[in-house]
N, CA and C atoms as a LAMMPS dump frame, in Angstrom:
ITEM: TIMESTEP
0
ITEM: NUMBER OF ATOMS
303
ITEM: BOX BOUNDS ff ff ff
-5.0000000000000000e+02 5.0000000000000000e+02
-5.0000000000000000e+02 5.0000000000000000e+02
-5.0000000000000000e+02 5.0000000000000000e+02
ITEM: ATOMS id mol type element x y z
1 1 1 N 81.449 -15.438 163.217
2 1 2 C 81.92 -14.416 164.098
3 1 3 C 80.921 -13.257 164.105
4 2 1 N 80.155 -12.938 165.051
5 2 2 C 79.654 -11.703 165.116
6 2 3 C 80.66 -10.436 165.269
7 3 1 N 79.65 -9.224 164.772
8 3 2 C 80.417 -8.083 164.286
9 3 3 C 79.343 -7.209 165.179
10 4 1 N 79.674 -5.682 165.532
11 4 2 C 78.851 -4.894 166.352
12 4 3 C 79.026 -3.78 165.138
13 5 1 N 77.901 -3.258 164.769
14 5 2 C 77.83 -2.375 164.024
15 5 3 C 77.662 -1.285 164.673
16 6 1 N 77.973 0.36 164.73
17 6 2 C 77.62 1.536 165.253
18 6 3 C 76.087 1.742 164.507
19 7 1 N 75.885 2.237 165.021
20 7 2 C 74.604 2.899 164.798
21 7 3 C 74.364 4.458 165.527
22 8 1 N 73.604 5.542 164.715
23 8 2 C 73.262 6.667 165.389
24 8 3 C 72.033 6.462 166.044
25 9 1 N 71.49 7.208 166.888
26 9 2 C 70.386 7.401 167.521
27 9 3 C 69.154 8.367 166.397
28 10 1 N 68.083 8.614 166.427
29 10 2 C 67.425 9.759 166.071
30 10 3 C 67.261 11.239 166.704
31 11 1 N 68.027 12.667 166.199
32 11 2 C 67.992 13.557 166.782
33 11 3 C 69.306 13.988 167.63
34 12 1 N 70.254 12.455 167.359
35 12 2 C 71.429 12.938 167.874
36 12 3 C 72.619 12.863 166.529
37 13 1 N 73.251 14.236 166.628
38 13 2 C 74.537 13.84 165.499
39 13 3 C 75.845 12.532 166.139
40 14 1 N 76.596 12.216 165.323
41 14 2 C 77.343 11.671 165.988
42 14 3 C 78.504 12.444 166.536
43 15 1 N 79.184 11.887 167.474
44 15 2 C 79.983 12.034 167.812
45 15 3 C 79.166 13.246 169.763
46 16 1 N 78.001 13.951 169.448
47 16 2 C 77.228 13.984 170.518
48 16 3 C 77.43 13.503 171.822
49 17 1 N 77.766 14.169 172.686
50 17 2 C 77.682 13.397 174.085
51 17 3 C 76.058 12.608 174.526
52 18 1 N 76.068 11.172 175.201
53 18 2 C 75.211 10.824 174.837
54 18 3 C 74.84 10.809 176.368
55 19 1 N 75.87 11.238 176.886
56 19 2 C 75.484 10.918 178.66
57 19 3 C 73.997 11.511 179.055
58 20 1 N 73.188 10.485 179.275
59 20 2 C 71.823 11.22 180.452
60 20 3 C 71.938 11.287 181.841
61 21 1 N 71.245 11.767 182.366
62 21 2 C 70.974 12.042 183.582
63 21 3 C 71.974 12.513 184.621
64 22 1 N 72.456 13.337 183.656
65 22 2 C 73.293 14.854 184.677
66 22 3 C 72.278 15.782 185.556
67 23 1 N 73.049 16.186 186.69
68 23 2 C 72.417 16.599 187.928
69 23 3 C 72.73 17.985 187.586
70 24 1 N 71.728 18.926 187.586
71 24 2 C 72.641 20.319 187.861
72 24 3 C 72.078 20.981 189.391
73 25 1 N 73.262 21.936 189.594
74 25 2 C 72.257 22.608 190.412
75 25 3 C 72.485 24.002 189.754
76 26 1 N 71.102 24.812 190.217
77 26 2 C 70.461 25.976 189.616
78 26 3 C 70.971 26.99 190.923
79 27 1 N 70.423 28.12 190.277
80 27 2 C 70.844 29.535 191.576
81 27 3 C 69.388 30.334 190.621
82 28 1 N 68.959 30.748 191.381
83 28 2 C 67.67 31.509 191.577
84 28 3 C 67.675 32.969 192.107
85 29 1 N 67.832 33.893 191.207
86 29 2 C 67.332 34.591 191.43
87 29 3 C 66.502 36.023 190.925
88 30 1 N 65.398 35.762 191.66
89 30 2 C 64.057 36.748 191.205
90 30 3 C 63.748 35.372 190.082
91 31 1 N 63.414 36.231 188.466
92 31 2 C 63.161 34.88 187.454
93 31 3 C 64.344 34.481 186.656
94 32 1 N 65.657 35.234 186.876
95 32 2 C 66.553 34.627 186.613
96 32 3 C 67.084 33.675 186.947
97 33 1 N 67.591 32.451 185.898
98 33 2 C 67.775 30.693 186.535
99 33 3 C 69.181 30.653 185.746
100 34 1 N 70.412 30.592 186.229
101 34 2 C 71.944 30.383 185.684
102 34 3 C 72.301 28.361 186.949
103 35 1 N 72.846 27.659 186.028
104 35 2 C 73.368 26.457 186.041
105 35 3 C 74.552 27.143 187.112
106 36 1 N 74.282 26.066 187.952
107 36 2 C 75.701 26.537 188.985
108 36 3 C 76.936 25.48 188.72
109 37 1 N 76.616 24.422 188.786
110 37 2 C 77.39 23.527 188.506
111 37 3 C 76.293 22.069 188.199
112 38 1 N 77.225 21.122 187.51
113 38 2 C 76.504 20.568 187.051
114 38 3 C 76.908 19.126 187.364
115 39 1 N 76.595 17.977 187.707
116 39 2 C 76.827 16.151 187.732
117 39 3 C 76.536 15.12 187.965
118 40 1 N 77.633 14.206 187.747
119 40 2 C 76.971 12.838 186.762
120 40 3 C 75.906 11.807 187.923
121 41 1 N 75.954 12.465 189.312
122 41 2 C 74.725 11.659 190.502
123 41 3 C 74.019 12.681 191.059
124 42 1 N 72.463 12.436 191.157
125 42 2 C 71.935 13.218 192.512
126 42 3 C 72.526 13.318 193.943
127 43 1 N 73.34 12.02 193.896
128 43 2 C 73.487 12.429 195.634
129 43 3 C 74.566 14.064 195.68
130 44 1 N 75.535 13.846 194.49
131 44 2 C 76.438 14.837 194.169
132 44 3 C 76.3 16.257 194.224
133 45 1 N 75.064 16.43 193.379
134 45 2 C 74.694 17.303 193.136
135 45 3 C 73.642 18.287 194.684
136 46 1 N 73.049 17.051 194.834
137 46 2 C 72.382 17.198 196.521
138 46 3 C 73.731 17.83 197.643
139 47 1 N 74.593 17.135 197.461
140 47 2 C 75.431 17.362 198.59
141 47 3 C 76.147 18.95 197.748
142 48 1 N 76.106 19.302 197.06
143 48 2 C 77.104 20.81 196.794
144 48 3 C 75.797 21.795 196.853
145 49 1 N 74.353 21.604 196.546
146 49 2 C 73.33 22.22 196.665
147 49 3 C 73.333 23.007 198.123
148 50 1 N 73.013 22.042 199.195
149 50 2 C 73.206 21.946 200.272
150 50 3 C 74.68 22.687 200.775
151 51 1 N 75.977 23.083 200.364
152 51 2 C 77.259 23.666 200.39
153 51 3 C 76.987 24.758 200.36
154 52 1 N 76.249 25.13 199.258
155 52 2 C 75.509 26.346 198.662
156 52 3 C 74.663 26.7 199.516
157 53 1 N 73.492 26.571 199.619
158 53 2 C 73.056 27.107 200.552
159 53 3 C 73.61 27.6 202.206
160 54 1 N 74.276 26.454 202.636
161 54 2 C 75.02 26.856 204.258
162 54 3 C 75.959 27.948 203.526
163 55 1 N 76.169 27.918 202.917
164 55 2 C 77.011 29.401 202.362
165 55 3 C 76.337 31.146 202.473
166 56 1 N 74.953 30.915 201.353
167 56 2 C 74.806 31.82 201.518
168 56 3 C 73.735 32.102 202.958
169 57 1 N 73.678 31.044 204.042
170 57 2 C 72.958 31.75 205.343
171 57 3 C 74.334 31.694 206.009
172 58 1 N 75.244 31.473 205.688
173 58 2 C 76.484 31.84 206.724
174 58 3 C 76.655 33.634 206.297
175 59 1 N 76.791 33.915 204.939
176 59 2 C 76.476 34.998 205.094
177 59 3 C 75.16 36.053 204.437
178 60 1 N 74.236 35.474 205.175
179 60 2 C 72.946 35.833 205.54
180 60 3 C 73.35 37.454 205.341
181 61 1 N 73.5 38.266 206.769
182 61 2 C 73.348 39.456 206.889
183 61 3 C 74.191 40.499 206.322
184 62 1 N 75.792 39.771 205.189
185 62 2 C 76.196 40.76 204.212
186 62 3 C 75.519 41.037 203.409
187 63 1 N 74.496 39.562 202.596
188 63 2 C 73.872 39.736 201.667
189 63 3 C 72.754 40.593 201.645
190 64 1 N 72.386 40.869 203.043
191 64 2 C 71.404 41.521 203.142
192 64 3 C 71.489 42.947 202.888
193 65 1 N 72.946 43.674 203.171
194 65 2 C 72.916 45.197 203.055
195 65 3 C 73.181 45.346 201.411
196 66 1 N 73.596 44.583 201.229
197 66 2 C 73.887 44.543 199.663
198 66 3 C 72.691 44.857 198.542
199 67 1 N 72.568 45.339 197.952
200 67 2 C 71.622 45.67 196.99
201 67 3 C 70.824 44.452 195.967
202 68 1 N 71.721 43.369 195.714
203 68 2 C 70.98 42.176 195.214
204 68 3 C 70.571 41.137 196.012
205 69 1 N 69.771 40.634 195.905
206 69 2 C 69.353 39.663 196.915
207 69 3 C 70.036 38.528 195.951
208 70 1 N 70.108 37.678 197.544
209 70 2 C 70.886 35.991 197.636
210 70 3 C 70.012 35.53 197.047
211 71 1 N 70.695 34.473 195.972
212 71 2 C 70.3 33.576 195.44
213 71 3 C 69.845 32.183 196.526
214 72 1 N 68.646 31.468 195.292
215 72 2 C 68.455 30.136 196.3
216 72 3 C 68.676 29.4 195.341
217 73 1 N 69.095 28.21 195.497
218 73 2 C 69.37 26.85 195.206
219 73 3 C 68.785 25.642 194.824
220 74 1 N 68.668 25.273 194.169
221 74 2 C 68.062 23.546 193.661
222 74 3 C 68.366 22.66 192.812
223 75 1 N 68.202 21.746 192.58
224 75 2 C 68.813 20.573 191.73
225 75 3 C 67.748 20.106 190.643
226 76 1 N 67.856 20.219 189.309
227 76 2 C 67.304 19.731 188.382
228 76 3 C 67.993 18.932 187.371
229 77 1 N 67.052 18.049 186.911
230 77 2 C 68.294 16.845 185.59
231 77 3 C 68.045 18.005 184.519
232 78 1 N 69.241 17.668 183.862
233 78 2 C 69.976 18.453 182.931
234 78 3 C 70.688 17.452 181.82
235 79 1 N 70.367 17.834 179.981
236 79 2 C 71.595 17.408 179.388
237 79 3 C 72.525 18.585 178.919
238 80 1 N 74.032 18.052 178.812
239 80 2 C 74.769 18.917 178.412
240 80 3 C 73.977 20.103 177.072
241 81 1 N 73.179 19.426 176.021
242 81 2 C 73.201 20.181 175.332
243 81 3 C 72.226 21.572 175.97
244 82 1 N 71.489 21.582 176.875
245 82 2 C 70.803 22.629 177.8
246 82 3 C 71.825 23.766 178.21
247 83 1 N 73.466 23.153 178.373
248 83 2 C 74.359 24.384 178.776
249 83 3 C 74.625 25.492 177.484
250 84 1 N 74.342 26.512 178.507
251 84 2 C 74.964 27.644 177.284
252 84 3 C 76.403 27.666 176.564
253 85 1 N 76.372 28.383 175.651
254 85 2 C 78.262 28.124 175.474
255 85 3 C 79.09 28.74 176.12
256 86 1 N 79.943 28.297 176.49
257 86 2 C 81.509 28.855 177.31
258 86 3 C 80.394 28.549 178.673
259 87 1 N 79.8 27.884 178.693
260 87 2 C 79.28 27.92 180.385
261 87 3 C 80.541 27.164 181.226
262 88 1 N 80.558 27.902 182.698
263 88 2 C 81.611 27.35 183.502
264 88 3 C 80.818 27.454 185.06
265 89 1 N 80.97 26.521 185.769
266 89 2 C 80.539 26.642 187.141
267 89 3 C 80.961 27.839 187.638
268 90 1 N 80.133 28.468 188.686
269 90 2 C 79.681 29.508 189.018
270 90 3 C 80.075 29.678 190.552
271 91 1 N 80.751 30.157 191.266
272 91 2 C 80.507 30.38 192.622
273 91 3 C 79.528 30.61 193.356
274 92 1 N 79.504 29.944 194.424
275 92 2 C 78.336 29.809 195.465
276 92 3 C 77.317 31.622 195.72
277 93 1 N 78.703 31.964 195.825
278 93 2 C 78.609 33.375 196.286
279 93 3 C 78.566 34.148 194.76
280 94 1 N 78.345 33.88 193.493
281 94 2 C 78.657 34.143 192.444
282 94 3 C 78.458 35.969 192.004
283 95 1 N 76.839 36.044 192.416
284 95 2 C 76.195 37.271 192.715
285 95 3 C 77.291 38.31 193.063
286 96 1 N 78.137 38.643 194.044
287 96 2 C 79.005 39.3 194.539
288 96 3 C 80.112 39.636 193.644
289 97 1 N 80.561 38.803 192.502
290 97 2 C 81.368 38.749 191.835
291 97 3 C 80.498 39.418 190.666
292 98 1 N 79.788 39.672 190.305
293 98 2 C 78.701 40.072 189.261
294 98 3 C 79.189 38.984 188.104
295 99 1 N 79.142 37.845 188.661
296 99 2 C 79.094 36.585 187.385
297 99 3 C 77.758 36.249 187.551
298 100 1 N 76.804 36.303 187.992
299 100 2 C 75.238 35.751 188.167
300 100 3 C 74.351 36.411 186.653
301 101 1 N 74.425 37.689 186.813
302 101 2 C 73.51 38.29 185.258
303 101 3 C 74.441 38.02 184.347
């Protein structure tokens, strides 16, 4: 009868989430870079990127009288252990809410 033994990886403790190739998308702005949301496909992550953005050119010209400039948007792979702690997805519009700094 074969038996499956566990085994750890190198560099990971156990019990570690081992999931790769999480999608995040980023918010940009100036050289500040905050995780907007984060998941488990590119197309996923592509399609809320894209949400994000028609967001903030829908409102283009509030953001404009406003004193901080609109964030921009993009998608980079990400592992969980890259998130900060207590990190939580972020609104599109996040900036406005002063959750962005």
């Amino acid at each position: 009868m074969t038996t499956v033994l566990p085994f750890d990886l190198p560099g990971r403790k156990r019990g570690e989430n081992t999931r790769d190739g999480m999608w995040a998308v980023v918010a940009l702005i100036g050289r500040t870079r905050k995780v907007a949301n984060i998941y488990p496909t590119r197309e996923a992550a592509l399609t809320d990127c894209a949400w994000r953005r028609d967001q903030v050119r829908a409102y283009a010209h509030f953001l404009e009288q406003s004193l901080d400039p609109a964030p921009t948007y993009h998608i980079a792979p990400i592992h969980r252990a890259e998130l900060p702690k207590g990190w939580k997805p972020m609104p599109a519009l996040g900036v406005l809410h002063g959750r962005f700094v």
